[in-house]
C-alpha positions as a Markdown table, in Angstrom:
| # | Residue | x | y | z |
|---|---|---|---|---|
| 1 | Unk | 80.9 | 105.4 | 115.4 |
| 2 | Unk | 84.0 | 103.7 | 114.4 |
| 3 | Unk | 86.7 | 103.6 | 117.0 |
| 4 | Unk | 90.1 | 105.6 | 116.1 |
| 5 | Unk | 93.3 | 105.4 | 118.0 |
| 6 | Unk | 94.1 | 109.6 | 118.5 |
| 7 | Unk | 98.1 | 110.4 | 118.9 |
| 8 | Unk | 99.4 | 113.3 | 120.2 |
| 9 | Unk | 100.6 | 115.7 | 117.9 |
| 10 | Unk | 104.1 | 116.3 | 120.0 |
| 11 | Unk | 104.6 | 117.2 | 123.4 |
| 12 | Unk | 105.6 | 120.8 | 122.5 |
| 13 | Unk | 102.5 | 122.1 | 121.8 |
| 14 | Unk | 100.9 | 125.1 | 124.2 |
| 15 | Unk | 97.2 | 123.6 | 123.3 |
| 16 | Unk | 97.4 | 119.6 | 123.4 |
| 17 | Unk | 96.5 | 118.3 | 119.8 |
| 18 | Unk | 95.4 | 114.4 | 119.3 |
| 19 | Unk | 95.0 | 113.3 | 115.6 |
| 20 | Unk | 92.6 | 110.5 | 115.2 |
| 21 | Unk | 95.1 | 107.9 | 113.8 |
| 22 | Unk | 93.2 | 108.0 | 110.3 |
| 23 | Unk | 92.6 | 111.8 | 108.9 |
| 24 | Unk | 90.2 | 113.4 | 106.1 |
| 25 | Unk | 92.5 | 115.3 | 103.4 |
| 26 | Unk | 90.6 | 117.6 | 101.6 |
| 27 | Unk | 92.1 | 118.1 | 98.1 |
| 28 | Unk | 90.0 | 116.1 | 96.2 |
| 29 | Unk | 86.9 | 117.5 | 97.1 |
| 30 | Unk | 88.5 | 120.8 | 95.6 |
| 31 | Unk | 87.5 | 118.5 | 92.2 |
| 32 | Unk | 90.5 | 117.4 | 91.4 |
| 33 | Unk | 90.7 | 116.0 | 88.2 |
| 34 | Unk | 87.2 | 115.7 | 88.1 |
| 35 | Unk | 83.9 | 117.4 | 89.3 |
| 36 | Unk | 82.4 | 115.6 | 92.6 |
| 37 | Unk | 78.9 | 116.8 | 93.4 |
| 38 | Unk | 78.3 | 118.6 | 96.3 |
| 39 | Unk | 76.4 | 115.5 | 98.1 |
| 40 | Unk | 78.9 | 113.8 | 97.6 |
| 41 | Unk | 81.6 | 116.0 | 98.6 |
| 42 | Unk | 79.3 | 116.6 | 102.0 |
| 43 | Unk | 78.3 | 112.8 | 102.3 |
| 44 | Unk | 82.0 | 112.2 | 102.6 |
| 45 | Unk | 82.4 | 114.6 | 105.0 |
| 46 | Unk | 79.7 | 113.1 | 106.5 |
| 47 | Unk | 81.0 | 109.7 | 106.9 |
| 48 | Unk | 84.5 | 110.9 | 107.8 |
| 49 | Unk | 82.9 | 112.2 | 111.2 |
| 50 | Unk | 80.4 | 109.5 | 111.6 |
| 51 | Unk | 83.4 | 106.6 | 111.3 |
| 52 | Unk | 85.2 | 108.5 | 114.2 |
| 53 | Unk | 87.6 | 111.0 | 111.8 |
| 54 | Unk | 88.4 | 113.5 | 114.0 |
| 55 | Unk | 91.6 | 115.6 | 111.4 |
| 56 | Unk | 90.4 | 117.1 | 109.0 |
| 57 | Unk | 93.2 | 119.1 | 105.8 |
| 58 | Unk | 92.6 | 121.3 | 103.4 |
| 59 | Unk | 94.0 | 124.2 | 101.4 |
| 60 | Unk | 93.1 | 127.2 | 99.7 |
| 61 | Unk | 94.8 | 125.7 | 96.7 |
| 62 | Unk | 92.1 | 122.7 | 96.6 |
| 63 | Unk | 89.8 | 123.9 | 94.0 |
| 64 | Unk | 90.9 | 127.9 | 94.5 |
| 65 | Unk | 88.9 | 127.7 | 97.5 |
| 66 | Unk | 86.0 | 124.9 | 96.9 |
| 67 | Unk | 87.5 | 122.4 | 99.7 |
| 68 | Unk | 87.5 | 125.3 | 102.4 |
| 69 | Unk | 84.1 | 126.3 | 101.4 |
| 70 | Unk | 83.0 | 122.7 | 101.8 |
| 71 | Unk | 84.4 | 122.2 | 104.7 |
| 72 | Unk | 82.7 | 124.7 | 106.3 |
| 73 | Unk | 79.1 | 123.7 | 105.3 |
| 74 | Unk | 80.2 | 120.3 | 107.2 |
| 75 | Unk | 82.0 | 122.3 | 110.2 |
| 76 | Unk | 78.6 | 123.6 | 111.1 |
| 77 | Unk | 77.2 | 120.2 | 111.6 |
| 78 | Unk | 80.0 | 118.7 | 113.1 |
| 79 | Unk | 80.3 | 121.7 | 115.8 |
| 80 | Unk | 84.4 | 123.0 | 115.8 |
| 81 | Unk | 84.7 | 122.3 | 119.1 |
| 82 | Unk | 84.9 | 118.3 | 117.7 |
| 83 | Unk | 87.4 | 118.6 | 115.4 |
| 84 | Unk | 91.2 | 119.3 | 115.0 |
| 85 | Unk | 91.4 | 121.5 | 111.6 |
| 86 | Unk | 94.3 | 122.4 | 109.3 |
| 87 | Unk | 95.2 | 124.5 | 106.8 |
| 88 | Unk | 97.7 | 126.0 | 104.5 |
| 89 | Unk | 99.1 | 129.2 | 103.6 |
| 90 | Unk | 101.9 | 130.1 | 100.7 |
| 91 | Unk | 99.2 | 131.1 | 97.6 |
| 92 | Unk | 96.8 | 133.9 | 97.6 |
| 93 | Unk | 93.5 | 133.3 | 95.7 |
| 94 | Unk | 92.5 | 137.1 | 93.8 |
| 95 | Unk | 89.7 | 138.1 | 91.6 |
| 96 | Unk | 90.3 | 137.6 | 87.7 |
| 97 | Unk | 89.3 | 137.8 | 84.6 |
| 98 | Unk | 88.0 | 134.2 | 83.3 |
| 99 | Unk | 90.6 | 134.1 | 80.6 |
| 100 | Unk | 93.4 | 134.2 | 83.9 |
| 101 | Unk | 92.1 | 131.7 | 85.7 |
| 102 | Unk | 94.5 | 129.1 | 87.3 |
| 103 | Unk | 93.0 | 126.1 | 88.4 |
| 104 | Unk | 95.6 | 124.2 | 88.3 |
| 105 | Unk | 94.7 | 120.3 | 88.6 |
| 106 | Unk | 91.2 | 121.1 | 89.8 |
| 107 | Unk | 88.3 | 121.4 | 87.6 |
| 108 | Unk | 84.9 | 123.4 | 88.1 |
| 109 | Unk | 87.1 | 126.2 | 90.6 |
| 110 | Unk | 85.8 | 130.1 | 91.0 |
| 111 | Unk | 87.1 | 132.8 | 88.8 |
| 112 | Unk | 90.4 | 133.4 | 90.9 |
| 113 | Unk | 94.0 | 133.3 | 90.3 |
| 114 | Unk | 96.7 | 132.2 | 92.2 |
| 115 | Unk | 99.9 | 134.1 | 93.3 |
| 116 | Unk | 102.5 | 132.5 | 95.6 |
| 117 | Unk | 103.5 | 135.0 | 98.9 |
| 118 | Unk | 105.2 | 133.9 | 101.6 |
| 119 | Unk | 105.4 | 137.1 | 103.1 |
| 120 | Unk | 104.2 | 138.6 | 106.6 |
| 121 | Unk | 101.4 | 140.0 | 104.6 |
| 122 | Unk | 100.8 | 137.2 | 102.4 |
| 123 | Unk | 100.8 | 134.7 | 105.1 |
| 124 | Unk | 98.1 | 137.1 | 107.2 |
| 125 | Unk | 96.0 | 137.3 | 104.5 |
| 126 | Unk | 95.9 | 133.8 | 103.6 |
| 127 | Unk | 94.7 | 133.1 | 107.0 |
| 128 | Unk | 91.7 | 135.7 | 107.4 |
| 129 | Unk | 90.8 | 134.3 | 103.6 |
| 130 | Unk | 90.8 | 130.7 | 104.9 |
| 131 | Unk | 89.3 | 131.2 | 108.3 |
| 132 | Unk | 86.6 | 133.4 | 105.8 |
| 133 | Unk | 85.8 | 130.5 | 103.4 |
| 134 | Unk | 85.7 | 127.8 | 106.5 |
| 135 | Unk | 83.6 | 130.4 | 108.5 |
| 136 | Unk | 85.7 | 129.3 | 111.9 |
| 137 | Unk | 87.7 | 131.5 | 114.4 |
| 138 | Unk | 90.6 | 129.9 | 114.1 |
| 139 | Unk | 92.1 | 126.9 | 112.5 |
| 140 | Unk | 94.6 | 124.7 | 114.9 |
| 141 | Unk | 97.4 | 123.9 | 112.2 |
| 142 | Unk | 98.6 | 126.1 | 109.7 |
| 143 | Unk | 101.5 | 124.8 | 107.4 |
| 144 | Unk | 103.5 | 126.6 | 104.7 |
| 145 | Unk | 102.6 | 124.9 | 101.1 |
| 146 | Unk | 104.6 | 123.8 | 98.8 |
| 147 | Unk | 108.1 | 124.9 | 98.9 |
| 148 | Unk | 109.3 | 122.3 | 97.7 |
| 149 | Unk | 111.6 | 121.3 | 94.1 |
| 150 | Unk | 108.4 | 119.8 | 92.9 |
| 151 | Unk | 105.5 | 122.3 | 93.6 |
| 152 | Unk | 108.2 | 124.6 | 92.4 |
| 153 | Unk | 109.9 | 123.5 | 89.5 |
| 154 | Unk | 113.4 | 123.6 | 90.6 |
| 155 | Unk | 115.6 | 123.5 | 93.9 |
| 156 | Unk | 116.7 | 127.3 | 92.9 |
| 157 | Unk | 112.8 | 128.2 | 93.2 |
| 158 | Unk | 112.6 | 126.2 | 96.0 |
| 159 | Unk | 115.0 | 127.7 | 97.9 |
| 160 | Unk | 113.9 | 131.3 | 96.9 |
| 161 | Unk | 110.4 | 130.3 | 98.4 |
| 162 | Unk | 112.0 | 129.2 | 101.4 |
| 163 | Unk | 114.0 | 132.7 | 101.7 |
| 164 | Unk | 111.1 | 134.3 | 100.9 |
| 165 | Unk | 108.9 | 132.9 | 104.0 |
| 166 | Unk | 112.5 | 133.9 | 106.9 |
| 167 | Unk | 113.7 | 137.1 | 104.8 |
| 168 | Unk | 109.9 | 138.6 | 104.2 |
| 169 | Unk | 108.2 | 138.3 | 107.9 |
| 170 | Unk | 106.4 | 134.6 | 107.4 |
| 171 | Unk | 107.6 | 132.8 | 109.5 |
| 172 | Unk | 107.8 | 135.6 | 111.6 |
| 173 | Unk | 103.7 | 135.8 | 110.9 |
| 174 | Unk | 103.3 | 132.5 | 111.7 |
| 175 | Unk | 104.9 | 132.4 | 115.2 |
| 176 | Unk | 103.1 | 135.6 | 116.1 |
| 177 | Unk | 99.8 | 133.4 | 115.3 |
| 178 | Unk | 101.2 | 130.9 | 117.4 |
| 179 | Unk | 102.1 | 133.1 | 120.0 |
| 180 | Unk | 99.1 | 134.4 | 120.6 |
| 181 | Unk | 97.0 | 131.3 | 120.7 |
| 182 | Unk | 95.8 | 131.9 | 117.7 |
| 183 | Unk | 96.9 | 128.6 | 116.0 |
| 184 | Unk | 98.4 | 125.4 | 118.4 |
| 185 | Unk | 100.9 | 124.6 | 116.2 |
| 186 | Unk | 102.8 | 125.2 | 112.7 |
| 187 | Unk | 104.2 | 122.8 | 109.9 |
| 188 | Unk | 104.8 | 122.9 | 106.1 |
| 189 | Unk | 102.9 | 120.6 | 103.9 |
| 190 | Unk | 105.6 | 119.1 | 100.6 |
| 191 | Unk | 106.0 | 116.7 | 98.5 |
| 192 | Unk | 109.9 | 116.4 | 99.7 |
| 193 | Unk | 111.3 | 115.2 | 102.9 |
| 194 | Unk | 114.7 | 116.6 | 101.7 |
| 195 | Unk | 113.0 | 120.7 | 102.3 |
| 196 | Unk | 111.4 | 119.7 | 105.6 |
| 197 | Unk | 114.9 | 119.1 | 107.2 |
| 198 | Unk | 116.1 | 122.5 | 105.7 |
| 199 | Unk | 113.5 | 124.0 | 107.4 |
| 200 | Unk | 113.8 | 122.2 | 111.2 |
| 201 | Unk | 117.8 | 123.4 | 109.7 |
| 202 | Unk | 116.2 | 127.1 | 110.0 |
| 203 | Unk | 113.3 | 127.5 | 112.6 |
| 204 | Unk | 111.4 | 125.5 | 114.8 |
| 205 | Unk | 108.3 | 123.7 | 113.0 |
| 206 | Unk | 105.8 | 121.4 | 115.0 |
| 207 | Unk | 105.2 | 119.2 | 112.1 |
| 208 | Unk | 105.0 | 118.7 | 108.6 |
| 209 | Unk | 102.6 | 116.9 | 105.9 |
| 210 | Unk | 104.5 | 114.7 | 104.1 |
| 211 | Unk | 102.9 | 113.7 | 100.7 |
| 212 | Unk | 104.3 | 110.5 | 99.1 |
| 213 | Unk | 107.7 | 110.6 | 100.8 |
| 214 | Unk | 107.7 | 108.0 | 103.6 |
| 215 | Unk | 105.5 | 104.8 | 101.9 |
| 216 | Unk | 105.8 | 100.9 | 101.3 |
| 217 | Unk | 108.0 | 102.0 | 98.3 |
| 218 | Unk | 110.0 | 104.5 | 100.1 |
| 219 | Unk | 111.9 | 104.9 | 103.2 |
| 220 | Unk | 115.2 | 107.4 | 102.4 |
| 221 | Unk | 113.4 | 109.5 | 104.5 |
| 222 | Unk | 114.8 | 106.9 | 107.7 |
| 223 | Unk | 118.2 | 108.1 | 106.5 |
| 224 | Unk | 118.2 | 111.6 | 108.1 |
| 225 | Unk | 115.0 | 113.5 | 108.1 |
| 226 | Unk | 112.5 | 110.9 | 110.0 |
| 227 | Unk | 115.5 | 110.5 | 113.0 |
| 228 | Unk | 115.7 | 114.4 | 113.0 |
| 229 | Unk | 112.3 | 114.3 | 113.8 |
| 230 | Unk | 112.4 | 111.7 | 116.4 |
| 231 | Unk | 114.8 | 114.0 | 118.1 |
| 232 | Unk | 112.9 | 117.5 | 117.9 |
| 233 | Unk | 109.4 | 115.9 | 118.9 |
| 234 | Unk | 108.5 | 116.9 | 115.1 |
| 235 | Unk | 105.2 | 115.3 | 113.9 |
| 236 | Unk | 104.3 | 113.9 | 110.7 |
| 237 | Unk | 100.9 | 113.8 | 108.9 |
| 238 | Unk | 101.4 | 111.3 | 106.4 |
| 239 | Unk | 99.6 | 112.1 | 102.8 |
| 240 | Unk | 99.8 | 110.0 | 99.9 |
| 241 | Unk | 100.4 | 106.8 | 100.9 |
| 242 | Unk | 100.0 | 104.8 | 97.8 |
| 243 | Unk | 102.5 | 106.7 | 95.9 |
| 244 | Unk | 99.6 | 108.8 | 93.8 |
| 245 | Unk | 98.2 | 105.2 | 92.9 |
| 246 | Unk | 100.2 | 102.5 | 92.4 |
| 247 | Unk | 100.0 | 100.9 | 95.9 |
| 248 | Unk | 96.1 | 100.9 | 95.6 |
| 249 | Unk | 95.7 | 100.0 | 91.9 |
| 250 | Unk | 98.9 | 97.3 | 92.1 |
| 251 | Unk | 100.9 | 97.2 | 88.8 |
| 252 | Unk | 98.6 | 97.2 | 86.5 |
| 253 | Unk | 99.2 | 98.8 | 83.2 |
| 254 | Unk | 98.9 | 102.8 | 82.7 |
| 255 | Unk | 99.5 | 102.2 | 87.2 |
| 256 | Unk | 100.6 | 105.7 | 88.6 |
| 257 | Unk | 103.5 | 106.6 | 90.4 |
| 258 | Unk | 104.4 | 110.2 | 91.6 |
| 259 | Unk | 101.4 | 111.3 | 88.9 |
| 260 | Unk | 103.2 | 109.6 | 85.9 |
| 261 | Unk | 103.1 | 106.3 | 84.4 |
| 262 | Unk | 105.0 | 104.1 | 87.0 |
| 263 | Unk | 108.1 | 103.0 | 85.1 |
| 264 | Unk | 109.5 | 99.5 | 84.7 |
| 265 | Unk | 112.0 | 99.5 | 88.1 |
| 266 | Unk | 108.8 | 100.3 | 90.3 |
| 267 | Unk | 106.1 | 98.4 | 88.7 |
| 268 | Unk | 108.3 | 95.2 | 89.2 |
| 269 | Unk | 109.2 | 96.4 | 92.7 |
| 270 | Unk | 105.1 | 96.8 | 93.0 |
| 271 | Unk | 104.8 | 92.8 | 92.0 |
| 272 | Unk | 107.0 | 91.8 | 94.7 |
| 273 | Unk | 105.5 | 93.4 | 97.6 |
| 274 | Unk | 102.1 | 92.1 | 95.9 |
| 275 | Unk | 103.3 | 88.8 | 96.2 |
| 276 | Unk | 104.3 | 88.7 | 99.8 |
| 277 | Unk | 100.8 | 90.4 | 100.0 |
| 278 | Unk | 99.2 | 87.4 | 98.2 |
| 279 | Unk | 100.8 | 85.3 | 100.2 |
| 280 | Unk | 99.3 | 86.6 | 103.5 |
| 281 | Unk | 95.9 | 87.1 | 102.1 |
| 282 | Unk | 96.5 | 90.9 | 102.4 |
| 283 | Unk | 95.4 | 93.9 | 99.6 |
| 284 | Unk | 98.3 | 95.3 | 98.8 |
| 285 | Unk | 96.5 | 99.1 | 99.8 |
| 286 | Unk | 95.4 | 97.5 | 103.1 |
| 287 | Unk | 99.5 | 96.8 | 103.6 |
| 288 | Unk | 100.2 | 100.4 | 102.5 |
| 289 | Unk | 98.0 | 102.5 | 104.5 |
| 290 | Unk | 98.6 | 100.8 | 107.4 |
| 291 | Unk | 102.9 | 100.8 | 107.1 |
| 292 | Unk | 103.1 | 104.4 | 107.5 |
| 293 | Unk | 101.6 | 104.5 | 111.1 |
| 294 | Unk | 104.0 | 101.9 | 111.6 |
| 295 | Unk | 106.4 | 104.7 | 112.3 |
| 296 | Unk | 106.4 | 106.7 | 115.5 |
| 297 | Unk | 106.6 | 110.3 | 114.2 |
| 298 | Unk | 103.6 | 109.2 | 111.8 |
| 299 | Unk | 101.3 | 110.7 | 113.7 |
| 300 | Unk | 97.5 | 110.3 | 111.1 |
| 301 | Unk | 97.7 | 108.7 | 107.4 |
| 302 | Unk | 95.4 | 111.0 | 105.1 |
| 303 | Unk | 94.0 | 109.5 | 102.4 |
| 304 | Unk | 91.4 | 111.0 | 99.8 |
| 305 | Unk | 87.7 | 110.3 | 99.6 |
| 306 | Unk | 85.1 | 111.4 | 97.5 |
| 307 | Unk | 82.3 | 109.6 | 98.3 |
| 308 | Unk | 80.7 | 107.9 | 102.1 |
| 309 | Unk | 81.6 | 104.5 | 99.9 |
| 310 | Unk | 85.3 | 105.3 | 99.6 |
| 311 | Unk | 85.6 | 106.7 | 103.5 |
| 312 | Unk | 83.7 | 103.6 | 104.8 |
| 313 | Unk | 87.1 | 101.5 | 102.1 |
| 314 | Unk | 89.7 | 103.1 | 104.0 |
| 315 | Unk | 88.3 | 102.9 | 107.4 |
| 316 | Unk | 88.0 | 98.7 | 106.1 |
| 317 | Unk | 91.7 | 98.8 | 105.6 |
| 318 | Unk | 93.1 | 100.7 | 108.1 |
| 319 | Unk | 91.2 | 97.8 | 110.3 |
| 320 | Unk | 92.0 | 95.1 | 107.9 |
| 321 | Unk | 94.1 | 92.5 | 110.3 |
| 322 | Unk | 97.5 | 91.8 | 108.8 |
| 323 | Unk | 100.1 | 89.1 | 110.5 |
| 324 | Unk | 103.6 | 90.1 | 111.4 |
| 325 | Unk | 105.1 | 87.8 | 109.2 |
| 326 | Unk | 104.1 | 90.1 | 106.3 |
| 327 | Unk | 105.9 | 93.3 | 107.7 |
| 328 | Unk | 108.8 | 90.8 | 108.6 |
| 329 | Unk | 108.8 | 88.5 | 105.0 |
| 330 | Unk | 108.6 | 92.4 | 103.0 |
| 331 | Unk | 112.0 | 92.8 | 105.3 |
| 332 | Unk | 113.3 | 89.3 | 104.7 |
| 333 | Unk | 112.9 | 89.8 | 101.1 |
| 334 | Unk | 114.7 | 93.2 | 100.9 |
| 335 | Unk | 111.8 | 95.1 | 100.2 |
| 336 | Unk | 111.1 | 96.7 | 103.0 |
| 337 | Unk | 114.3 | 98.9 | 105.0 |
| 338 | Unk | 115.9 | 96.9 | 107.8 |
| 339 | Unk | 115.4 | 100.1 | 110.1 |
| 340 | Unk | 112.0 | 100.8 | 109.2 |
| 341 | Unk | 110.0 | 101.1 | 112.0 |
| 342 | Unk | 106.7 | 98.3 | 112.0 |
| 343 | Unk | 102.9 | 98.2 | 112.7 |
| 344 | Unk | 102.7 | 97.2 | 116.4 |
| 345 | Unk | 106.3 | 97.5 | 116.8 |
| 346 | Unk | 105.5 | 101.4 | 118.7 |
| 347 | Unk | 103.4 | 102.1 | 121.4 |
| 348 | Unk | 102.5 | 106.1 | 120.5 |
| 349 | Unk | 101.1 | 108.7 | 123.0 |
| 350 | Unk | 97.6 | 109.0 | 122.9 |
């Protein structure tokens, strides 16, 4: 077994929670984009645990239930006990005809539908449906999907999902969870730094999942949010590190940035930090994953796997050495924040 640094989730918490350093995110063995196999999906999984992954994400939203289903095939080798499990509530999967069907960006999903409650009901029922598909007691982290301008379509919707989850009992469901021992500790999972301070604006949140929003391309979360965490004991599970793909593919033409074609300002920006890259005898990717735990709120970096080959990669470059010089030539060179926190530079609470 691999060795992974854990890190305390926060010091808040009624049940301690470490998170391996490196986690398992489960949405693309929902099939997203594509169909993955089942033995592949389960050697993943497989891998994941046998490398010393110890967090493992997913969603009912991953494949309108295929992740959580998968999961729990792999849950009953692993043993529950071993393993620190979270998952989301927000959408409700129901029955369907196969013409209503909403798969989203997953392929090969059931015959459901999804609608979006963030009610005291809704988020009740999403949990007894999860915990159904993962065939577990309990789960340790729930978080709130997907309020956020860009799951939603607009900051109006967004903030009517937020209102939804204080004004209709969600929240109010999820600290009774919490309450009881139930869960150890709750969170939102976005795409948006900008709605995770709203939140810790509103209520008290352990953490959040932060997809895309805090990477070698982008620190304005250091601005406000990131410090606002620092000072609530707020952790962050960091998803998306390579910005949807460019900081693993490089720029190369038709290279992917926020799910788009990366446009010309980014894939130059892209060249630059894979020159100082170069110039260490670093992948660029190896440079990204590893920046993100540079930060001592970053508590696990989640990347996606859909094979044991691709789990064994990132395990490589989260190990991958890298020189200081790189982290302080990226600086040097104005591509990098002068604030943002470095690999090394942070000695976090295991």
């Amino acid at each position: 077994m691999t060795g992974l640094k854990t890190r305390r989730l926060n010091d808040r918490t009624a049940r301690r929670l470490d998170l391996t350093e490196m986690g398992f995110g489960g949405a693309p063995l929902g099939n997203l984009y594509r169909k993955v196999p089942e033995e592949d999906a389960q050697a993943a999984l497989q891998a994941s645990f046998d490398n010393g992954i110890r967090y493992f994400d997913t969603a009912p939203q991953y494949g309108l239930g295929r992740s959580e289903e998968r999961f729990a095939v792999a849950i009953e080798r692993f043993g529950r006990e071993n393993i620190t499990l979270s998952t989301k509530i927000g959408r409700l999967l129901l029955d369907c005809e196969p013409d209503e069907v909403t798969p989203e960006a997953f392929v090969d999903v059931p015959q459901k539908r999804i609608v979006f409650d963030y009610s005291y009901d809704g988020v009740m029922r999403s949990y007894e449906a999860s915990k159904a598909r993962l065939r577990v007691e309990n789960a340790d982290i729930l978080f709130v999907h997907d309020v956020c301008v860009f799951s939603q379509g607009s900051q109006e919707a967004s903030d009517a999902r937020v209102r939804e989850l204080f004004d209709l009992g969600g929240y109010r469901a999820l600290s009774e969870l919490k309450d009881a021992g139930e869960i150890a500790a709750i969170g939102a999972g976005v795409n948006e730094w900008q709605v995770c301070q709203k939140l810790l604006g509103l209520a008290d949140f352990d953490c959040f999942l932060l997809a895309g929003r805090y990477t070698l391309l982008e620190q304005d979360a250091l601005e406000s949010f990131l410090p606002l965490c620092e000072e609530r004991d707020v952790g962050i599970v960091l998803g998306g590190p390579y910005n949807s793909g460019i900081l693993a593919t490089g720029a190369v033409p038709g290279a992917k940035y926020n799910y788009a074609d990366a446009p010309p300002e980014i894939l130059d920006r892209v060249r630059k930090i894979e020159s100082v890259c170069a110039a260490h005898s670093v992948p660029l990717i190896a440079a990204a994953l590893q920046f993100v735990l540079g930060h001592p709120c970053v508590k696990t970096v989640i990347p996606g796997a859909v094979s044991a080959a691709e789990v064994e990669a990132n395990i490589g470059l989260l190990q991958t050495p890298i020189p200081a010089a790189l982290w302080s030539d990226l600086k040097s060179e104005g591509l990098v924040r002068a604030d943002a926190p470095l690999p090394g530079e942070t000695a976090h609470a295991a």
